[in-house]
C-alpha positions as a Markdown table, in Angstrom:
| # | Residue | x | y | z |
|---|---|---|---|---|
| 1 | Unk | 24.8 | -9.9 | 39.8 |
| 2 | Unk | 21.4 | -11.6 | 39.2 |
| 3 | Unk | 19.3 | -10.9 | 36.2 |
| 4 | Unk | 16.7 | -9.4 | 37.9 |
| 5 | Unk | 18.6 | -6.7 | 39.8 |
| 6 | Unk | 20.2 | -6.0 | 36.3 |
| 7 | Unk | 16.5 | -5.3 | 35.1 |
| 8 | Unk | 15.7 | -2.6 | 38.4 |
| 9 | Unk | 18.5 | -1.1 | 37.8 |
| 10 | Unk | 18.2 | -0.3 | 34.2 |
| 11 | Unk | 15.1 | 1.2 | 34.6 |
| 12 | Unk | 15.7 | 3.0 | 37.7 |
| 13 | Unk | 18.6 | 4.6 | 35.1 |
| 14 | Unk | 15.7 | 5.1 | 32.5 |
| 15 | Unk | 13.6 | 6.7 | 35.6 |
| 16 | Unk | 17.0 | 8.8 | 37.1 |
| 17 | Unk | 17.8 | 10.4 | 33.0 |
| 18 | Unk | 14.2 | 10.6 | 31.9 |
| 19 | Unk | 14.8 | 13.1 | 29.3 |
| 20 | Unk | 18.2 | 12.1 | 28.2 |
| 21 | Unk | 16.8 | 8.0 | 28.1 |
| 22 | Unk | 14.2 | 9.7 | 25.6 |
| 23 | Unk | 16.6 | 11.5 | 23.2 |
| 24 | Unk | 18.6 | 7.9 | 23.0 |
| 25 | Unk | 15.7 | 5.8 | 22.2 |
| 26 | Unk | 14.3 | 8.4 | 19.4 |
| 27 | Unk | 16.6 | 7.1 | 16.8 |
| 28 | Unk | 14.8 | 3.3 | 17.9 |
| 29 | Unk | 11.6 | 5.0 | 17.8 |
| 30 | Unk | 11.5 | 6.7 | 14.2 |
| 31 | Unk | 14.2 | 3.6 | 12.9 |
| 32 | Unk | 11.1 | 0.9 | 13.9 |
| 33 | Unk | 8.7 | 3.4 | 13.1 |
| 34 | Unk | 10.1 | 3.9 | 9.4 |
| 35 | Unk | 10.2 | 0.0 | 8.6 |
| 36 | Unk | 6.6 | -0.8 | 9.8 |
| 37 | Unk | 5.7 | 2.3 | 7.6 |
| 38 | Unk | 7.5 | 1.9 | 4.3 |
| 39 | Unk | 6.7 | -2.3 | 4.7 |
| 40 | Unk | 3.2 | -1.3 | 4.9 |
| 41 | Unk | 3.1 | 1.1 | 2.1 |
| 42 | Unk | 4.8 | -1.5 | 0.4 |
| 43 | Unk | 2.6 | -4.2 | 0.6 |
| 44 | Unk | -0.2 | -2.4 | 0.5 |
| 45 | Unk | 1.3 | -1.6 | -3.5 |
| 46 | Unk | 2.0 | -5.0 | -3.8 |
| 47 | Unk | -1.8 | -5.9 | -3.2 |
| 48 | Unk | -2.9 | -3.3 | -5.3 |
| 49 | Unk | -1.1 | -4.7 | -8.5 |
| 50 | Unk | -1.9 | -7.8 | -7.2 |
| 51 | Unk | -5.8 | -7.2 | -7.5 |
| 52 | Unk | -4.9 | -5.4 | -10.8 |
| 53 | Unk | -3.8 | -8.7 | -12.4 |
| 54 | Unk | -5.8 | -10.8 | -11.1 |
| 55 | Unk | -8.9 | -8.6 | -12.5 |
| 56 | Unk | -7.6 | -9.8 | -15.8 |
| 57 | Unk | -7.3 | -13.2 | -14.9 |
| 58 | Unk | -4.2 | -15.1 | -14.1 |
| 59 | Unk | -4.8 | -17.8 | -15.8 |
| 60 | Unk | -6.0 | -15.9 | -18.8 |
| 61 | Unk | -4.1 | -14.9 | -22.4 |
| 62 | Unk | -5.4 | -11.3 | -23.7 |
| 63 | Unk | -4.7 | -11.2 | -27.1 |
| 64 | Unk | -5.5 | -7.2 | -28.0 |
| 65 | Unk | -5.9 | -5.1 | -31.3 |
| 66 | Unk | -3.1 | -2.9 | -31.4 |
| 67 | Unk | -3.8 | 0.5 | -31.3 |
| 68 | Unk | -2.3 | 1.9 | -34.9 |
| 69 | Unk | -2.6 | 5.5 | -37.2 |
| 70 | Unk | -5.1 | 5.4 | -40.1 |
| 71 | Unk | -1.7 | 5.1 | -42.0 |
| 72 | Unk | -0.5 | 1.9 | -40.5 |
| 73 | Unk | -4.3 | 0.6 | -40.9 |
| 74 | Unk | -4.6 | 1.0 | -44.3 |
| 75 | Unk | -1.2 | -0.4 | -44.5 |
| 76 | Unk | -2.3 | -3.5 | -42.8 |
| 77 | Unk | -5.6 | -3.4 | -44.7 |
| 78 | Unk | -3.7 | -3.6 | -47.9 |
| 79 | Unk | -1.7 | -6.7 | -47.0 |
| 80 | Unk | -5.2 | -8.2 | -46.6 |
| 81 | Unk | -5.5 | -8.1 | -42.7 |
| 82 | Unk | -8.4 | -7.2 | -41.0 |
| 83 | Unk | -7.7 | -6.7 | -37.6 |
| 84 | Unk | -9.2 | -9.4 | -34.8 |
| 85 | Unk | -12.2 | -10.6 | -35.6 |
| 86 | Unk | -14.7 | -12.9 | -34.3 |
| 87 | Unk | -13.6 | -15.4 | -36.8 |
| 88 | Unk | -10.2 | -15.2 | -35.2 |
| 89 | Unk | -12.0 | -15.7 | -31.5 |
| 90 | Unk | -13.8 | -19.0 | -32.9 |
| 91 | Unk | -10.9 | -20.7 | -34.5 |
| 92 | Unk | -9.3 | -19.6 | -31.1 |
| 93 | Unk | -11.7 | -21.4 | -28.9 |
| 94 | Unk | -11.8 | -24.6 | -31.9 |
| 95 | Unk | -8.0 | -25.1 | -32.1 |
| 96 | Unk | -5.5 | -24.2 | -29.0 |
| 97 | Unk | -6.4 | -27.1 | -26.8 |
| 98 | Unk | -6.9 | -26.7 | -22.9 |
| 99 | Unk | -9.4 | -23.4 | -23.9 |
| 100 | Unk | -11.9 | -23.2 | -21.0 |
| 101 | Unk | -13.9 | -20.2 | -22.7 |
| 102 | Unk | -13.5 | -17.3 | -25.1 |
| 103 | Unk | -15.0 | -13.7 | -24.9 |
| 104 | Unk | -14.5 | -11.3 | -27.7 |
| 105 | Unk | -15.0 | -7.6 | -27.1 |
| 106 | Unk | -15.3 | -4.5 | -29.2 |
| 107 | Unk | -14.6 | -0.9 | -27.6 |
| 108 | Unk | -15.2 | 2.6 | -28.7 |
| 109 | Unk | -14.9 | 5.6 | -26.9 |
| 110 | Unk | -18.2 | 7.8 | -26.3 |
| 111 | Unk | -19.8 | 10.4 | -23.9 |
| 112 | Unk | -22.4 | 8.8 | -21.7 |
| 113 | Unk | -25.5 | 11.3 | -20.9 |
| 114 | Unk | -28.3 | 11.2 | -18.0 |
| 115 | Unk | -30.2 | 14.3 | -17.1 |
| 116 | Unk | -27.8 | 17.5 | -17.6 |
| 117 | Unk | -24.8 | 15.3 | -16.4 |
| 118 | Unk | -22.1 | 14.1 | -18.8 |
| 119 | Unk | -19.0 | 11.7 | -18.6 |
| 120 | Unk | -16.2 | 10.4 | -21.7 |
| 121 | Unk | -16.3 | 6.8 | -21.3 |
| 122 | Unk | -15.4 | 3.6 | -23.2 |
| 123 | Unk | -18.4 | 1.2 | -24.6 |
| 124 | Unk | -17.5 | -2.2 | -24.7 |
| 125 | Unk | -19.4 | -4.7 | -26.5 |
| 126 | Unk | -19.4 | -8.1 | -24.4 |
| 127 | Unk | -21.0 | -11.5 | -24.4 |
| 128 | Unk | -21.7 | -13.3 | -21.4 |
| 129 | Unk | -18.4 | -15.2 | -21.4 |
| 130 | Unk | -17.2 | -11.7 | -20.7 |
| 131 | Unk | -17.6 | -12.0 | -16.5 |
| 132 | Unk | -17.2 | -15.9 | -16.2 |
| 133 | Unk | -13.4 | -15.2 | -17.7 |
| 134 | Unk | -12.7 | -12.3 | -16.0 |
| 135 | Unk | -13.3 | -11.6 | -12.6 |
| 136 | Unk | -15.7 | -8.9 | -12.5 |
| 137 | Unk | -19.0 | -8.5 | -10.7 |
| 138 | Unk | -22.4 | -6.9 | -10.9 |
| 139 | Unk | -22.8 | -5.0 | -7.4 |
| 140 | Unk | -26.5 | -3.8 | -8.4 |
| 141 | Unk | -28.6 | -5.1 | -10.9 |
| 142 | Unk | -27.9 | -7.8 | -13.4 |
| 143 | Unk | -24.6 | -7.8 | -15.8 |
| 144 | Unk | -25.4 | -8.6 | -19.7 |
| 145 | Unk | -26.8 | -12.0 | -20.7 |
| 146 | Unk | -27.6 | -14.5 | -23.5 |
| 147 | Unk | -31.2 | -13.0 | -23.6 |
| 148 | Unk | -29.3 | -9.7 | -23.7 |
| 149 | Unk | -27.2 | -10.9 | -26.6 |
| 150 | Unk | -30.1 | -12.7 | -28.5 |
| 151 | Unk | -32.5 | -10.3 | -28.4 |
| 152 | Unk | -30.0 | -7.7 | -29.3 |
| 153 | Unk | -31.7 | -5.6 | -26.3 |
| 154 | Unk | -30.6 | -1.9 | -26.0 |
| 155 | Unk | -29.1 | -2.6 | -21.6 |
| 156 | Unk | -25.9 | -1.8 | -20.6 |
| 157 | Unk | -24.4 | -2.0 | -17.3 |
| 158 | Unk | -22.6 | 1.0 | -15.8 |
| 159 | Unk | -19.2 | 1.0 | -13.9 |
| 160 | Unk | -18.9 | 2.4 | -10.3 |
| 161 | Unk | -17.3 | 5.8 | -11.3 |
| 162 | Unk | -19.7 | 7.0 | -13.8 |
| 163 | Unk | -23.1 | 6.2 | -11.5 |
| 164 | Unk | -21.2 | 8.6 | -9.0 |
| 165 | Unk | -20.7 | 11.2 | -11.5 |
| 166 | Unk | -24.4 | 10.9 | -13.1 |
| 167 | Unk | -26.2 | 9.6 | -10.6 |
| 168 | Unk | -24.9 | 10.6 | -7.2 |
| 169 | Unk | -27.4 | 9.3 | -4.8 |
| 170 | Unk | -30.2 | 8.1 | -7.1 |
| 171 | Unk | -30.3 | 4.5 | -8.1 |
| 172 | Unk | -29.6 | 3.9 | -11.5 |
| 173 | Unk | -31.4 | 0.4 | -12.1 |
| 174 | Unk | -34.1 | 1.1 | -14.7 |
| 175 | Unk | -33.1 | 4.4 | -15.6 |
| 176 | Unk | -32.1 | 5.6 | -19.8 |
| 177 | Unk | -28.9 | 7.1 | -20.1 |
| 178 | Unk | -28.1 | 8.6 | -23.6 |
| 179 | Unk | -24.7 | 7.1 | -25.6 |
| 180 | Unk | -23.9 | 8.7 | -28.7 |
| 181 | Unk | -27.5 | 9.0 | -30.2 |
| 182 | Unk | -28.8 | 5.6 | -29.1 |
| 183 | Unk | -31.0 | 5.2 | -25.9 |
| 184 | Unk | -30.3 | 2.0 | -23.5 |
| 185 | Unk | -31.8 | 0.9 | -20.1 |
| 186 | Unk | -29.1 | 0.3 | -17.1 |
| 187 | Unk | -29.8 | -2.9 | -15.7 |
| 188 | Unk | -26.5 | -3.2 | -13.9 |
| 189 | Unk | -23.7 | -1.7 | -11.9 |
| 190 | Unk | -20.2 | -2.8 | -11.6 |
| 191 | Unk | -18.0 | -3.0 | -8.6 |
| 192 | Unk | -15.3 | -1.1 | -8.1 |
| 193 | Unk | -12.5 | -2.0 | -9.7 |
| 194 | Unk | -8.3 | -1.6 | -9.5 |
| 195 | Unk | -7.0 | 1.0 | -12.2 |
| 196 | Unk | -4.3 | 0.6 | -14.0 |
| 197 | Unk | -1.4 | 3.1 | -13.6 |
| 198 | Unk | 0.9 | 1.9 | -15.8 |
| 199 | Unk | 0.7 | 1.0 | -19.6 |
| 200 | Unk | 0.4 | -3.1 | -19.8 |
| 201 | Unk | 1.1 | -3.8 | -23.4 |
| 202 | Unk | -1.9 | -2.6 | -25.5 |
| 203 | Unk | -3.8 | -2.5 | -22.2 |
| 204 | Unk | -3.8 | 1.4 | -22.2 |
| 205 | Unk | -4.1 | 3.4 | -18.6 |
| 206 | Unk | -7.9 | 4.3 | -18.0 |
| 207 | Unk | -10.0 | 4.2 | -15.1 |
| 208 | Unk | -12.1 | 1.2 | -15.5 |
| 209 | Unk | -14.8 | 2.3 | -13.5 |
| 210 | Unk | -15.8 | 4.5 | -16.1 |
| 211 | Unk | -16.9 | 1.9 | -18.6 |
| 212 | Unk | -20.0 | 0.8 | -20.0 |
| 213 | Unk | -21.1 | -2.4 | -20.8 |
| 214 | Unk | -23.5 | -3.8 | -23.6 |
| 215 | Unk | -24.4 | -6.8 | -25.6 |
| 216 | Unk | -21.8 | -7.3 | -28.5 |
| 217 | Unk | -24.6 | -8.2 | -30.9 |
| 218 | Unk | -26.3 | -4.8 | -30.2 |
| 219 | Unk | -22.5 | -2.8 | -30.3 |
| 220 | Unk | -22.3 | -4.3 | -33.2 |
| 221 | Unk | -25.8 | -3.0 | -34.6 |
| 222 | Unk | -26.8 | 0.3 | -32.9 |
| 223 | Unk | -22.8 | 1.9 | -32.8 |
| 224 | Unk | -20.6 | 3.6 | -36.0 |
| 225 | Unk | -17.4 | 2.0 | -35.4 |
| 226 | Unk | -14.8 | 4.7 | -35.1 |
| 227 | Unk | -13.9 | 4.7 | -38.4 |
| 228 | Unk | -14.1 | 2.5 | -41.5 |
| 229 | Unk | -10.6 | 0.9 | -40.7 |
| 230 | Unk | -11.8 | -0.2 | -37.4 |
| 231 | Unk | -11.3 | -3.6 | -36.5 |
| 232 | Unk | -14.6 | -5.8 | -36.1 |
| 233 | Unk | -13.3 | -6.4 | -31.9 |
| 234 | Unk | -10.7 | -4.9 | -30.1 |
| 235 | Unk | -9.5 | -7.4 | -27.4 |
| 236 | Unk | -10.1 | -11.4 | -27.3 |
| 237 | Unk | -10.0 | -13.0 | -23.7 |
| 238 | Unk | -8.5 | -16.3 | -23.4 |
| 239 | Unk | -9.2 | -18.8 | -20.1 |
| 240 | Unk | -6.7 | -22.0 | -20.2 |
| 241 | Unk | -7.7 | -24.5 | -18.0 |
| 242 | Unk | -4.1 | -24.9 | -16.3 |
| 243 | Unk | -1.9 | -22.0 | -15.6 |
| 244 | Unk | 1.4 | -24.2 | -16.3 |
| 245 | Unk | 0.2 | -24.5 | -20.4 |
| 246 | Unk | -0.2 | -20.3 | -21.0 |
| 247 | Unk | 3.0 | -20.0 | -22.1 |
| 248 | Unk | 2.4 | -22.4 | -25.3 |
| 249 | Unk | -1.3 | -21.9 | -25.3 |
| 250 | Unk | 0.3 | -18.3 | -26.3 |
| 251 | Unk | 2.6 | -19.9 | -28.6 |
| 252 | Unk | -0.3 | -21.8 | -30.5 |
| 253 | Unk | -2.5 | -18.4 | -30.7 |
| 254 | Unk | 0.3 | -16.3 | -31.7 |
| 255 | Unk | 0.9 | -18.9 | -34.7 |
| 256 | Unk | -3.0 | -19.0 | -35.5 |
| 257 | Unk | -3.0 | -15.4 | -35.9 |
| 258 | Unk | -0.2 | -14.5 | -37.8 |
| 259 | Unk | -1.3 | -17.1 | -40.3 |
| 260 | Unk | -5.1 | -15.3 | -40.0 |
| 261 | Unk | -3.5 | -11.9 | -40.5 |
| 262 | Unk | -1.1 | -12.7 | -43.0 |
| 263 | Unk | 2.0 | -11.8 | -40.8 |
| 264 | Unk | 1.1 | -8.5 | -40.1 |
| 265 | Unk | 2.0 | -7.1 | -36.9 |
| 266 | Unk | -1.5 | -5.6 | -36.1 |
| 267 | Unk | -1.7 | -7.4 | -32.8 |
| 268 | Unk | -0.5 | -7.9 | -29.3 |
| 269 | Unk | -0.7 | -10.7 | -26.6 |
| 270 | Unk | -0.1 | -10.3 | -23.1 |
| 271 | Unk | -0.2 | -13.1 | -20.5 |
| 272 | Unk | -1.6 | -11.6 | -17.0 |
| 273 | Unk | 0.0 | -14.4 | -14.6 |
| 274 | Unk | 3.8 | -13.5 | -16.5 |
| 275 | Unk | 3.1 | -10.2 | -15.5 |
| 276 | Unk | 1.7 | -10.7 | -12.2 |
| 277 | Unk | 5.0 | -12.8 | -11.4 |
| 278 | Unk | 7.2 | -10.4 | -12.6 |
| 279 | Unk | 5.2 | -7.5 | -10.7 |
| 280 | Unk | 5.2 | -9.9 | -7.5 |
| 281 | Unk | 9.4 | -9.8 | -8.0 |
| 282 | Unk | 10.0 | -6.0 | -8.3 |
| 283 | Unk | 7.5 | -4.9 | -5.5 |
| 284 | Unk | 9.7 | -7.8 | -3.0 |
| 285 | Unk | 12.9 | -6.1 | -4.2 |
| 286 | Unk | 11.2 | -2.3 | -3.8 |
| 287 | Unk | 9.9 | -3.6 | -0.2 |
| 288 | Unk | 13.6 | -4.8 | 0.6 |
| 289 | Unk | 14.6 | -1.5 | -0.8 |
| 290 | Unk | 12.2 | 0.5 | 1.5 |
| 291 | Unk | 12.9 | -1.3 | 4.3 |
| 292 | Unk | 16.5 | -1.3 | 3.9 |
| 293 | Unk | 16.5 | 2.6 | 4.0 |
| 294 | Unk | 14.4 | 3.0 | 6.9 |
| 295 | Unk | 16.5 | 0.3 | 8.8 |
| 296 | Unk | 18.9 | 3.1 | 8.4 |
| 297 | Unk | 17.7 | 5.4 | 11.2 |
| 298 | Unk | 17.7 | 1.9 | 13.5 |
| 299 | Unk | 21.6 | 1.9 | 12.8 |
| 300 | Unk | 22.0 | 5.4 | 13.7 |
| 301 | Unk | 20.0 | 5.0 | 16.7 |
| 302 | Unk | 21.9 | 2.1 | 18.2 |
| 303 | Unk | 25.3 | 4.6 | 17.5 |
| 304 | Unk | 23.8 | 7.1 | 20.0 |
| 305 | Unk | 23.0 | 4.2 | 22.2 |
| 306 | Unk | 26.9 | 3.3 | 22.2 |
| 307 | Unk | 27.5 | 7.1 | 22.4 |
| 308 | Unk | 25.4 | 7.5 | 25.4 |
| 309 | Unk | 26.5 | 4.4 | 27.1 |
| 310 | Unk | 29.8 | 4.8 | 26.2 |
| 311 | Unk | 29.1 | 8.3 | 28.3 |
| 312 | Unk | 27.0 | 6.4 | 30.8 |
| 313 | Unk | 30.4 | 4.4 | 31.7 |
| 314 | Unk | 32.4 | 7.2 | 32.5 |
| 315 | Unk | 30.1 | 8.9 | 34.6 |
| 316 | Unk | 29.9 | 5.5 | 37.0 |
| 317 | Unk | 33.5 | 4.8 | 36.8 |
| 318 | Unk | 33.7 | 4.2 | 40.6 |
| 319 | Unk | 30.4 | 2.9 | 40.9 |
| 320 | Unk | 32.1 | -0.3 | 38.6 |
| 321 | Unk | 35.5 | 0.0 | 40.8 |
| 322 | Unk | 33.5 | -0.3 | 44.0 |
| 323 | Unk | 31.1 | -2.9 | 42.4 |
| 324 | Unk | 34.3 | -4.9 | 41.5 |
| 325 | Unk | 36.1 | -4.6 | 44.4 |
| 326 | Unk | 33.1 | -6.1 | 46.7 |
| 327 | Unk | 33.1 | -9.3 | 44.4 |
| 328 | Unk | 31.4 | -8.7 | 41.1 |
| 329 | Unk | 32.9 | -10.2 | 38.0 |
| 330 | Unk | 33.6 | -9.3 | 34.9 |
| 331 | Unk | 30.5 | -10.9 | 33.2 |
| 332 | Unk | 28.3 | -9.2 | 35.9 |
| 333 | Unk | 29.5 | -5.7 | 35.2 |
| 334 | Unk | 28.7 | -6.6 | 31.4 |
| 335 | Unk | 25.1 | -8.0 | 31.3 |
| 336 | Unk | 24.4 | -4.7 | 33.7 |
| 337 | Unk | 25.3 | -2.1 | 30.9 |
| 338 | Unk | 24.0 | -4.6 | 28.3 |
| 339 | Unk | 20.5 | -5.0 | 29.9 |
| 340 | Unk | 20.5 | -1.3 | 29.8 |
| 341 | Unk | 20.9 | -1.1 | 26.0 |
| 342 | Unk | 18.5 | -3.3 | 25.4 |
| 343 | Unk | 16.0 | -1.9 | 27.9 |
| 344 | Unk | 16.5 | 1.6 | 26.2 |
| 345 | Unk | 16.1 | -0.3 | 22.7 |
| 346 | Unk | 13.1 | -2.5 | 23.6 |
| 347 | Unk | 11.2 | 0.5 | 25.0 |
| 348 | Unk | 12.2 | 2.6 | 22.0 |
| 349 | Unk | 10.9 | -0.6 | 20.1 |
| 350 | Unk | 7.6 | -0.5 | 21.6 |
| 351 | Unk | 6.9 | 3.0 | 21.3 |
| 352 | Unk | 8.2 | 2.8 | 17.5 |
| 353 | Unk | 5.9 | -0.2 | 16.9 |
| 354 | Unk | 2.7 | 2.4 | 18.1 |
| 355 | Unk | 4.1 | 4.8 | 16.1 |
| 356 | Unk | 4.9 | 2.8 | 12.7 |
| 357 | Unk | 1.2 | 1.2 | 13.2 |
| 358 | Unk | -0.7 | 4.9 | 13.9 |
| 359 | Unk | 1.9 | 6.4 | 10.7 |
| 360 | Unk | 0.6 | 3.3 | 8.0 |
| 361 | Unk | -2.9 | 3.8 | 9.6 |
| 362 | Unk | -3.2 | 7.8 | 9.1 |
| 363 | Unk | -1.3 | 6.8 | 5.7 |
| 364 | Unk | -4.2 | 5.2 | 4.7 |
| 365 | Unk | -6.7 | 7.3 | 6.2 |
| 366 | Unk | -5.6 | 11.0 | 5.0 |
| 367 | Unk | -4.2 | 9.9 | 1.3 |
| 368 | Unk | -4.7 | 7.9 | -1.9 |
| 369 | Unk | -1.8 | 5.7 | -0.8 |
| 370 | Unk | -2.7 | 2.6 | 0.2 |
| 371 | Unk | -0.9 | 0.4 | 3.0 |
| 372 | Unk | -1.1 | -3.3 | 4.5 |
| 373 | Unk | 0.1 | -3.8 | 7.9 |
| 374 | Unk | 1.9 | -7.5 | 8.3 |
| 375 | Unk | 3.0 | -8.9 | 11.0 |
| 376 | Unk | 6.0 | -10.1 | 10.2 |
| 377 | Unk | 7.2 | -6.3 | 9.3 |
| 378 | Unk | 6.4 | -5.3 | 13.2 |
| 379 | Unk | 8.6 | -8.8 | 14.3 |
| 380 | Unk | 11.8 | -7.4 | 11.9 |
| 381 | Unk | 11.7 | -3.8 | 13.0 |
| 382 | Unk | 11.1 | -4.4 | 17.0 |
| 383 | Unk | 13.5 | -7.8 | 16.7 |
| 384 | Unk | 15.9 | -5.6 | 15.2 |
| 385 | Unk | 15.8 | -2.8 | 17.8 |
| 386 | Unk | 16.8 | -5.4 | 20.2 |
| 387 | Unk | 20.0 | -6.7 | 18.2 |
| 388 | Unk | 21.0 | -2.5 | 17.3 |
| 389 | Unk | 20.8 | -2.8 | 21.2 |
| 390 | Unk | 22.9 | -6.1 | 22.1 |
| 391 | Unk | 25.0 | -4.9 | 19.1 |
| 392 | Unk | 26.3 | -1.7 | 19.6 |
| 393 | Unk | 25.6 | -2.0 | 23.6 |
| 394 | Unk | 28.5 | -4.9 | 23.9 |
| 395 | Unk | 31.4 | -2.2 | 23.6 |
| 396 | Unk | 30.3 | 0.0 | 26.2 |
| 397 | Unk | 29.7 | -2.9 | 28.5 |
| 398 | Unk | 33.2 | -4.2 | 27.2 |
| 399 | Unk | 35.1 | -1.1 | 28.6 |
| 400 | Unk | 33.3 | -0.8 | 31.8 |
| 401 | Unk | 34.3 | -5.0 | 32.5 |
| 402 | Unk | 37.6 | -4.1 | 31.6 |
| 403 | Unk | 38.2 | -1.3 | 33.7 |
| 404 | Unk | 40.7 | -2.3 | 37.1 |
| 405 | Unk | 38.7 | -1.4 | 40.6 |
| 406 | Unk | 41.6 | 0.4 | 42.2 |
| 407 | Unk | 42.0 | 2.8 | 39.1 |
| 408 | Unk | 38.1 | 3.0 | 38.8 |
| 409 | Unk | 37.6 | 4.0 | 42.6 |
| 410 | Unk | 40.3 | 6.6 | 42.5 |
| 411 | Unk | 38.5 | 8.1 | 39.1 |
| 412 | Unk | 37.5 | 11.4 | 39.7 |
């Protein structure tokens, strides 16, 4: 039997069993459906933490104040420590060799007024090395600089979160807000940014969009630290010229600084691009997790394929005697039934593949989660929908070769 008449007559079976052809491809449909869906909400994590990273800089070294009681800073105090420093930043950027740039930053946590409208926020005292290190940008407005920082100019620059909540639709360029008691023009408004959902080191959880940004020189002058045993800056940013040296450009700093802080444990360093590796291998695991499970339904489809076929065989038991005994072979008889398990799998495919791309899309559209469609995940789930067909399709078209014509036309 030629391939073509093996084609009409599978679909004339899909055509003759309409509703019956449907209830065998839905374990295709929702098994190719699942993998384009959990792939995309996997890779759509995957970019997130991606982006997440790569706001800090891969080929930066953060080296952070750790966050400690009054206690444990005294303690520290007393074994003559004084926390990072911009000291500590200079002999940073003078020593570890392959240093591209260094920015310094102090941080303290405030309410930010405009109008009648409030927000809690985090200052952070910058210099202009601040956004050629890390990759942030100004979406209105300027961001802080030298003149800023020379001048000691009372400017900050407002993240994307808090000009929704105090602004809404104004524009906030030019306009005073209120921090703690001191007065500053907003000459500047962040892009939004990736958050952090998970505790980095001593990069604590917050919502970045919510910051505020200053001149160090004029955090330094118009803001009360915290309190008294507050270290002079909270986080020192790091560029290396070549990603392959962070690991002992890490080394070296970590070595400085104990030897500036007198061994005291009052700091923390954390190297972006480790992390960005390491988050690169868990989410490839998790997406082979994800779509290992959903493949799952794909297996149980092709069992009610075989099931149904199987069924299929008996029902045209002398249909295959009569077919054998006017001349068709074995192999004929085979690729028939096996043409029909894949046509049942490849049109469950297709429909699955609609289905998987309208489920990541709605995904996307009606929550928080966020999913990235590749291509390569709609190849594996519809390529696999045709092998679950071939696959469990073969033993069905097995038997029905294997039955003998004169028993098969006398089948009742």
């Amino acid at each position: 039997m030629q391939f073509e008449e093996n084609i009409k007559v599978a679909i004339r079976g899909l055509i003759d069993h309409k509703f019956r052809s449907f209830l065998t491809m839905l374990g295709i449909i929702f098994g190719v459906a699942s993998v384009i869906a959990m792939l995309s909400i996997g890779e759509g994590a995957k970019r997130e933490a991606i982006a997440k990273y790569q706001d800090l800089g891969v080929n930066n070294i953060i080296v952070r104040d750790k966050d400690l009681t009054d206690a444990e800073r005294e303690e520290m105090r007393a074994k003559f420590s004084q926390g990072l420093s911009l000291t500590d930043a200079s002999v940073i950027r003078e020593i570890i060799p392959g240093v591209a740039d260094v920015a310094p930053q102090a941080e303290k946590s405030s309410e930010i007024r405009y109008a009648d409208k409030s927000s809690k926020s985090t200052v952070i005292g910058i210099t202009p090395s601040f956004i050629k290190i890390l990759n942030y940008e100004a979406d209105r407005g300027t961001f802080i600089n030298e003149d800023h920082c020379n001048r000691n100019l009372k400017v900050c620059v407002l993240g994307a979160g808090l000009v929704k909540t105090l602004f809404q639709n104004q524009d906030p360029i030019g306009k005073m807000v209120k921090i703690d008691d001191q007065w500053l023009e907003v000459v500047g408004v962040m892009k939004t940014k990736a958050l952090f959902t998970e505790t980095v080191g001593e990069l604590a959880s917050r919502d970045l969009n919510n910051d505020v940004y200053v001149p160090l020189s004029t955090f330094h002058k118009r803001f009360e630290p915290e309190n008294e045993l507050s270290s002079e800056i909270k986080q020192i940013t790091v560029k290396i010229d070549q990603s392959d040296h962070l690991v002992e450009a890490a080394g070296l700093i970590r070595n400085i600084l104990n030897r500036h802080h007198y061994n005291n444990d009052d700091f923390s360093i954390v190297i972006p691009y480790e992390l960005l590796k390491q988050e690169e291998k868990e989410r490839r695991i998790y997406n082979f997790l994800l779509g290992a499970i959903a493949a799952i339904s794909l297996i149980v489809g092709g069992i009610g394929i075989m099931n149904i076929m199987l069924a299929t065989v008996m029902e045209r038991t002398r249909e295959i005697g009569i077919r054998r005994a006017i001349g068709a072979r074995k192999s004929d008889i085979m690729s028939q039934f096996v043409t029909e398990a894949v046509a049942i799998s490849i049109t469950g495919g297709i429909i699955g593949v609609f289905l998987g791309v309208s489920l990541s899309l709605g995904i996307s559209l009606l929550t928080d989660v966020s999913t990235f469609i590749r291509v390569y995940s709609i190849i594996i789930a519809f390529g696999f929908s045709v092998i679950v067909g071939i696959s469990f399709g073969y033993l069905p078209a097995r038997n029905a070769a294997n039955l003998k014509p004169i028993e098969s036309i006398r089948y009742e």
